[in-house]
TORDREN-894337 format. One record per residue (C-alpha): residue number from 0; x, z, y. Coordinates in pm, whole numbers, plus 50000, padded with zeros to 5 digits. Each point is the difference from the previous one (the first is absolute). Layout:
NODE/i/east/up/north
NODE/NUM/X/Z/Y;
...
//
This chain:
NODE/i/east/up/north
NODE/0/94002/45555/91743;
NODE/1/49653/50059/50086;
NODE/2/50000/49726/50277;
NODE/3/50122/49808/49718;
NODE/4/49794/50022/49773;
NODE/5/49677/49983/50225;
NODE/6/50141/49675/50081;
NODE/7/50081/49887/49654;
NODE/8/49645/50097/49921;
NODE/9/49877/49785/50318;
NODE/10/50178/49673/49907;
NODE/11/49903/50035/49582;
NODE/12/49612/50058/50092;
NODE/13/49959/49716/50237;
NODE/14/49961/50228/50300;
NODE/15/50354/49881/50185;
NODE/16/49968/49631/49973;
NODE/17/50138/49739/50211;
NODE/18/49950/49853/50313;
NODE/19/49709/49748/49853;
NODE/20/49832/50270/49798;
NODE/21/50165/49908/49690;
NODE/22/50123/50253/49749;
NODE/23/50352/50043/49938;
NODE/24/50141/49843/49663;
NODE/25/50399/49957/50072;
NODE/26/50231/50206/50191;
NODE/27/50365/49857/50121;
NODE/28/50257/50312/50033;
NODE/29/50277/49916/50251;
NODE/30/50314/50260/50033;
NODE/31/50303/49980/49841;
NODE/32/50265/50209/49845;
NODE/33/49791/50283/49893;
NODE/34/49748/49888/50137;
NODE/35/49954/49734/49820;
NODE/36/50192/50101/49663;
NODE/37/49806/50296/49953;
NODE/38/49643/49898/50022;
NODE/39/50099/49626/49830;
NODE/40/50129/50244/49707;
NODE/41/49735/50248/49978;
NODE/42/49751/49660/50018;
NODE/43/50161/49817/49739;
NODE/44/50005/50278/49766;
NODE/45/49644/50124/50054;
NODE/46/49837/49680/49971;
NODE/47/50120/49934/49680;
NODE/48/49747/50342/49870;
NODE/49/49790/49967/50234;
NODE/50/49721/49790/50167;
NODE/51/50033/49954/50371;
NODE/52/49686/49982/50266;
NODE/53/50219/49780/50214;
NODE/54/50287/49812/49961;
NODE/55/50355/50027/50099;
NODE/56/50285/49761/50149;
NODE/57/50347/50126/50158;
NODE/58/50167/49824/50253;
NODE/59/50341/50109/50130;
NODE/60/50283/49763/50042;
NODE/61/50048/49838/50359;
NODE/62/50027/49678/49830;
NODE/63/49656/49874/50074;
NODE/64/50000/49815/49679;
NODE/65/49899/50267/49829;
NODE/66/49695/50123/50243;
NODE/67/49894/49643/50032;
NODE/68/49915/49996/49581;
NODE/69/49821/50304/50041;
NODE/70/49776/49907/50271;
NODE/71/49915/49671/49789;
NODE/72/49828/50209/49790;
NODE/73/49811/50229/50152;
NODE/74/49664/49953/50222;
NODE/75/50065/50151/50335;
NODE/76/49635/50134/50074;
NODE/77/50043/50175/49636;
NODE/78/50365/50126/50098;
NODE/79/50084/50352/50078;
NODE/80/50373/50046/50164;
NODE/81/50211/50308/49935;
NODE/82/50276/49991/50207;
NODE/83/50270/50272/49914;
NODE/84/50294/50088/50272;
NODE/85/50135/50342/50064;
NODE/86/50091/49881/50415;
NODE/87/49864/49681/49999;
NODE/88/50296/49871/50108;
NODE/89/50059/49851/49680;
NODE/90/50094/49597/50045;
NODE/91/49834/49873/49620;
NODE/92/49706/50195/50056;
NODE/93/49938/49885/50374;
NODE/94/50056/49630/49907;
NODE/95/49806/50031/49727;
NODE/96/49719/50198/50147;
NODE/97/49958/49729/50286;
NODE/98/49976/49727/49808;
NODE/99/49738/50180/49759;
NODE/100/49852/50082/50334;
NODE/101/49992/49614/50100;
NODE/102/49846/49948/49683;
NODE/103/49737/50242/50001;
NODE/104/49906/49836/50389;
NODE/105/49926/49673/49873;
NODE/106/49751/50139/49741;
NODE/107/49819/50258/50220;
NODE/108/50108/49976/50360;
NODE/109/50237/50185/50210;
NODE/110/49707/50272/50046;
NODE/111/49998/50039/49611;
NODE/112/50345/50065/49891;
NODE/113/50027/50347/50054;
NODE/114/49721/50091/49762;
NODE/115/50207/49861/49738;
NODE/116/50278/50195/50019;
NODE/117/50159/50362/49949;
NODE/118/50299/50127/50141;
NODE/119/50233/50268/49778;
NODE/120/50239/50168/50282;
NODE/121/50159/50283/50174;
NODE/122/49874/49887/50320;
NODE/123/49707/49751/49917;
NODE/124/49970/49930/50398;
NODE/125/50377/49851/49983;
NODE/126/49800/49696/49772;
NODE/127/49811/49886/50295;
NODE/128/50310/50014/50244;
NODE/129/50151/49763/49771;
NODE/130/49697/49768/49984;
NODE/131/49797/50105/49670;
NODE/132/49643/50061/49998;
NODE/133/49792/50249/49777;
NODE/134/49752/50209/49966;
NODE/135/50050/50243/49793;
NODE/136/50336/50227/49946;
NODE/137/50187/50215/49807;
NODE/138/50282/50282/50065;
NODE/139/50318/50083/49805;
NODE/140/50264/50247/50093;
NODE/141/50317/49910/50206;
NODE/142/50238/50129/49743;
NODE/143/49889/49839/49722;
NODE/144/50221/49719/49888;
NODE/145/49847/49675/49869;
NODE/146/50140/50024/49648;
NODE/147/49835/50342/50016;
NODE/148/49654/49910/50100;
NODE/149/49853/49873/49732;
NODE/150/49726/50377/50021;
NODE/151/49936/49899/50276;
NODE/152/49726/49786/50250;
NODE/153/50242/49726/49902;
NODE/154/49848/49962/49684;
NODE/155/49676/49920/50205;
NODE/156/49940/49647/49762;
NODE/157/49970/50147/49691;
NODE/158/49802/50293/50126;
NODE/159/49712/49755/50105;
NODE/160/50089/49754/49702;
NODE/161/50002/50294/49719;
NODE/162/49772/50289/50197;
NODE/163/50119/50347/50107;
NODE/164/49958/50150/49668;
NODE/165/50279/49790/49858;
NODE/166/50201/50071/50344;
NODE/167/49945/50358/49910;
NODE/168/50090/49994/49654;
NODE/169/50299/49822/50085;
NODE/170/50099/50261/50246;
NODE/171/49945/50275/49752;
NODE/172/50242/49826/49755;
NODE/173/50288/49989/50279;
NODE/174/49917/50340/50084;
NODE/175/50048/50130/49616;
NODE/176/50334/49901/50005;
NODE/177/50059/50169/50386;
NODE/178/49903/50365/49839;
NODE/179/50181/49910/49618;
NODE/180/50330/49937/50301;
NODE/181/49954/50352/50177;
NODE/182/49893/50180/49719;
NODE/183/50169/49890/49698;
NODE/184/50354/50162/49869;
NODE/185/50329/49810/50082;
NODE/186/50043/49883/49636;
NODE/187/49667/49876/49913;
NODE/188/49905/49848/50399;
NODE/189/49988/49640/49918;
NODE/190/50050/49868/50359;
NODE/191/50354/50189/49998;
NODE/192/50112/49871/49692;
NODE/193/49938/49678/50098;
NODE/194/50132/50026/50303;
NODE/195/50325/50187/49854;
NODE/196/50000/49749/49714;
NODE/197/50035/49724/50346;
NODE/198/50291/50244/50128;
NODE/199/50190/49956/49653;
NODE/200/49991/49655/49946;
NODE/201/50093/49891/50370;
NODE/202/50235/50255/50155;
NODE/203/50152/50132/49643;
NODE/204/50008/49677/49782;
NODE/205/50007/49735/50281;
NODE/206/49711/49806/49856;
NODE/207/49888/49778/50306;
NODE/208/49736/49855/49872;
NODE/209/49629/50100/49860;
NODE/210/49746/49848/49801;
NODE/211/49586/50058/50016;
NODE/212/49841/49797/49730;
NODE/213/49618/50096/49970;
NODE/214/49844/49888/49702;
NODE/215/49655/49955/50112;
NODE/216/49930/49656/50256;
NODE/217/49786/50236/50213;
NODE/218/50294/50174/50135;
NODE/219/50180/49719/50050;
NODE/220/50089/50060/50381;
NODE/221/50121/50391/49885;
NODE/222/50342/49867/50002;
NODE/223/49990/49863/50360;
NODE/224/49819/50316/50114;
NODE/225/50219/50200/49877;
NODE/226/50317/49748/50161;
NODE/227/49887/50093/50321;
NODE/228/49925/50361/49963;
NODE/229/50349/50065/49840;
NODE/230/50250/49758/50161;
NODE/231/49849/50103/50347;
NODE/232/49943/50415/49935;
NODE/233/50386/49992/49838;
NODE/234/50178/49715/50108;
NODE/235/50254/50127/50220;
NODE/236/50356/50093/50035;
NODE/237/49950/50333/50256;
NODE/238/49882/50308/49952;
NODE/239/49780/50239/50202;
NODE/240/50321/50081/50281;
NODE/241/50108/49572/49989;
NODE/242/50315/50110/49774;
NODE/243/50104/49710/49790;
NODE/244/49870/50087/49588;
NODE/245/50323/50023/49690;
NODE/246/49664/49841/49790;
NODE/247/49783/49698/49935;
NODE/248/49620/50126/50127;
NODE/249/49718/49777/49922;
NODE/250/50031/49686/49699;
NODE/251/49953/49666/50048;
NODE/252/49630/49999/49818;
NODE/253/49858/49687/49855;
NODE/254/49721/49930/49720;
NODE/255/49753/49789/49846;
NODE/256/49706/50075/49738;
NODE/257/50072/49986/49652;
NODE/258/49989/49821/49810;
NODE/259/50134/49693/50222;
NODE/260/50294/50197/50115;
NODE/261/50112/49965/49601;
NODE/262/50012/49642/50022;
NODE/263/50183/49999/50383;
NODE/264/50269/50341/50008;
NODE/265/49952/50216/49679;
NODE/266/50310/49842/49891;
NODE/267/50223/50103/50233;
NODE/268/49883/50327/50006;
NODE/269/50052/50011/49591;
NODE/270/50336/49855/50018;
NODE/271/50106/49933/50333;
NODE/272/50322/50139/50159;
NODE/273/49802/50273/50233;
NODE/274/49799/50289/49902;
NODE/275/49662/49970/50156;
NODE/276/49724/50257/49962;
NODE/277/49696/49952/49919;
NODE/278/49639/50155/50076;
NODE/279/49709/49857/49770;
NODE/280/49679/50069/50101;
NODE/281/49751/49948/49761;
NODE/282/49585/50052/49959;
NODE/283/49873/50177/49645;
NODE/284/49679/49861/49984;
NODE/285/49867/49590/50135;
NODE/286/49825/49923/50248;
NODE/287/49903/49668/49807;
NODE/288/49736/50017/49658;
NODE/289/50220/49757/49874;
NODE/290/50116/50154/49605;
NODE/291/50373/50072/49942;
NODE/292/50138/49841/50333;
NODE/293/50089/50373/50122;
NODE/294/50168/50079/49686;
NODE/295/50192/49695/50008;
NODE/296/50118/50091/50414;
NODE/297/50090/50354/49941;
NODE/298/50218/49883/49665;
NODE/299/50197/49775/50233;
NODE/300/50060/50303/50249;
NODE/301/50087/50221/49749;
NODE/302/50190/49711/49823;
NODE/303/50213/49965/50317;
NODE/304/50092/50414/50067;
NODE/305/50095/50050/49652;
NODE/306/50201/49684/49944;
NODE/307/50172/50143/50347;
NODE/308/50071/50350/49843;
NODE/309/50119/49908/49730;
NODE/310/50175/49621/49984;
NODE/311/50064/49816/49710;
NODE/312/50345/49963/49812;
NODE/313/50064/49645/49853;
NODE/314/50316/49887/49857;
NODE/315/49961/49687/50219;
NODE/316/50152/50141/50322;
NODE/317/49778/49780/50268;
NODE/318/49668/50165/49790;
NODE/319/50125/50390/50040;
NODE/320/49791/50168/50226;
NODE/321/50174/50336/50091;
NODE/322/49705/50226/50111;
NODE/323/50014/50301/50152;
NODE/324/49779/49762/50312;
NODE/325/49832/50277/50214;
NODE/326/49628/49979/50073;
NODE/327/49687/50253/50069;
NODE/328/49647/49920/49865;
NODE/329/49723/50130/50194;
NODE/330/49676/49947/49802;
NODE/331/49649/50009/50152;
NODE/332/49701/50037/49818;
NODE/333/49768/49807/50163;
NODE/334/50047/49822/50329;
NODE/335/49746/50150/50230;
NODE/336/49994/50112/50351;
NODE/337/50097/50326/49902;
NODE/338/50300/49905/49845;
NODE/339/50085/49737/50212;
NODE/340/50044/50235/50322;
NODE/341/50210/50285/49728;
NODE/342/50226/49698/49958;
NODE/343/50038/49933/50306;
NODE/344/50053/50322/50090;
NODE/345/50257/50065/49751;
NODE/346/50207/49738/50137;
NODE/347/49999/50145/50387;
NODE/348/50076/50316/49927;
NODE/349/50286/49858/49777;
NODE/350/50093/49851/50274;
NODE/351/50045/50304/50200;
NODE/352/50182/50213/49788;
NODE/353/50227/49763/49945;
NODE/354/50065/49971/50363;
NODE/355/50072/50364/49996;
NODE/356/50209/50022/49729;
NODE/357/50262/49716/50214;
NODE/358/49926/50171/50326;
NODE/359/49851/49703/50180;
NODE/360/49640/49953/50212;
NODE/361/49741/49807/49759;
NODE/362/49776/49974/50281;
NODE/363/50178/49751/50284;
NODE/364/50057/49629/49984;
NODE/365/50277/49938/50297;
NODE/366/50138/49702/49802;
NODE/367/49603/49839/50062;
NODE/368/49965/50089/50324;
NODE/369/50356/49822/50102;
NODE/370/49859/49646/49843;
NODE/371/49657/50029/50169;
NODE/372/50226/50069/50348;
NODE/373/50235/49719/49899;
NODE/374/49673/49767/49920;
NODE/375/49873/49996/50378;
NODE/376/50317/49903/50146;
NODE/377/50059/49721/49763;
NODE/378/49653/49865/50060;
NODE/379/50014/49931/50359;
NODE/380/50369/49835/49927;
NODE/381/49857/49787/49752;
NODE/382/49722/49874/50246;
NODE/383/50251/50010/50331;
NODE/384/50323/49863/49786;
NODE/385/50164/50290/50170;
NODE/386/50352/50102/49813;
NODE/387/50159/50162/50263;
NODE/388/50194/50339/49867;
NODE/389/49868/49915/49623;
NODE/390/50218/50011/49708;
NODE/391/50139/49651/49849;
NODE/392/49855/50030/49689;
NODE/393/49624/50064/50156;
NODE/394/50035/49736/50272;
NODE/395/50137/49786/49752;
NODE/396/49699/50020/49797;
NODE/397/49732/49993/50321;
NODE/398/50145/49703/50108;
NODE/399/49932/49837/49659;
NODE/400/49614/50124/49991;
NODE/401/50002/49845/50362;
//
């Protein structure tokens, strides 16, 4: 943290600049999973409060589409590179990191491009074994899981965009919630009701499905944060000894902010044929000056949870709403750092105890790993044309990309 921060401090006063000598003004964050979810979340939320020194772009997908529109606008002798990747053996973030790297050359010289970038790893040295260049770097610990490492160096992009103080704040907020976990009774420990309330309506009532609707734009990625850190913590079929589970484990999770997701899926989950839960997440006061605009966003949320409760009988049959729709409404007062990171916080260690509760390890990711072993071999056979002891339906369909 304090390497951090004296770095953070470095970059926002001028005093790390780039290889010309000019100050820093944009910084391009390359990981992805949580290393890219997290920060992207924590960025998106933040700057919607708060005023940025520098900022911030995300770039994750191998599809160089996408790191080809960021580059477009961004000055490379003005662009600091974060690049986030636990082994760095990480395909998207090595593609992407070269051809950042590429970029970077053609602005300030072969000589030039490590000054403009930071490395977030384990093993920072395995970076320049594959290739990238930097000058500065940053640890995290080998058993911490990317959807888990949002407190840590990871976040290094908004600690130089926002400033340590917000970093620290934002740590402070996650680590509320870790002592209200420990220290709180059974009945009144919100992370274990939540995480019970999971339990109940998966494995009891067989509801496959789960809904995050956030009524507040700045949280719009929550819902694909919060995809990754529950489908991959809780989405398997073993527990702890590899016996096969009676139970359904994690939900298929899924959301968009409110209020667009009333005009695309509300209705199905008013009236469709599946129960779906529903978590609202919702901000108390604006962010915005703008008169009556919050009132009229938090009547919509509360609107949408009470017309779920409680239906609506109609003697028109296809205008009965039957109610009884589950759905949890967690209410922040104010989005700031603080209780950005409690959120957050809540959510992992909901995560975990659900993961107790059905027996199973929140903290592995085989099903990953298999696709990024599968990935390699399928490569070279898609550059070789090699089929030999492949499965019909994949040669079938490397033959047609040849």
């Amino acid at each position: 943290r304090r390497s951090m921060a004296d770095f953070a401090a470095g970059v926002r006063n001028g005093k790390i600049v780039g290889a010309t000598g000019k100050p820093f003004t944009h910084i391009i964050n390359v990981g992805i999973g949580g290393s890219d979810l997290g920060p992207a979340l924590v960025w998106d939320a933040l700057s919607c409060t708060l005023k940025p020194s520098l900022l911030c772009s995300f770039v994750s997908n191998i599809d160089p589409v996408e790191v080809e529109k960021v580059l477009e606008r961004h000055d490379a002798q003005q662009t600091l590179v974060v690049m986030c990747s636990k082994t760095f053996s990480t395909s998207e973030t090595l593609s992407n990191g070269r051809i950042i790297q590429q970029w970077l050359a053609e602005s300030v010289g072969d000589a030039g491009v490590a000054q403009h970038c930071a490395v977030v790893s384990v093993e920072p040295q395995r970076a320049t074994s594959a290739g990238i260049a930097f000058a500065h770097s940053f640890n995290i610990w080998p058993w911490v899981g990317g959807r888990y490492s949002v407190s840590s160096a990871v976040n290094l992009a908004n600690v130089v965009a926002f400033g340590s103080d917000v970093f620290d704040d934002f740590l402070s907020g996650m680590r509320a919630v870790d002592e209200h976990f420990v220290e709180a009774p059974l009945a009144k420990n919100i992370p274990v009701m939540m995480g019970l309330i999971s339990v109940w309506n998966r494995s009891i009532l067989g509801r496959e499905t789960q809904a995050v609707v956030p009524y507040s734009s700045a949280l719009r990625l929550f819902a694909p944060y919060l995809q990754q850190l529950i489908m991959e913590s809780n989405g398997k079929q073993v527990d702890h000894a590899g016996q096969t589970l009676p139970y359904g484990t994690s939900p298929v999770l899924w959301g968009e902010p409110g209020t667009n997701g009333q005009h695309a899926f509300f209705q199905m989950l008013h009236q469709g044929t599946d129960v779906v839960p529903l978590e609202f997440v919702a901000v108390k006061n604006a962010t915005h000056a703008l008169p009556d605009h919050q009132a009229l966003l938090l009547s919509n949320a509360l609107a949408q949870a009470q017309a779920l409760m409680l239906g609506k009988s109609d003697t028109d049959g296809h205008k009965n709403f039957a109610g009884n729709r589950p759905s949890t409404f967690i209410l922040l007062e104010d989005l700031t750092p603080f209780n950005l990171g409690a959120l957050i916080a809540l959510q992992e260690h909901r995560v975990f105890v659900s993961g107790a509760v059905w027996g199973i390890n929140s903290f592995d990711q085989w099903g990953v790993e298999l696709g990024k072993v599968l990935a390699e071999d399928i490569r070279a056979r898609i550059l070789s044309g090699d089929v030999a002891d492949l499965d019909a339906s994949t040669a079938q369909l490397l033959h047609k990309i040849r």
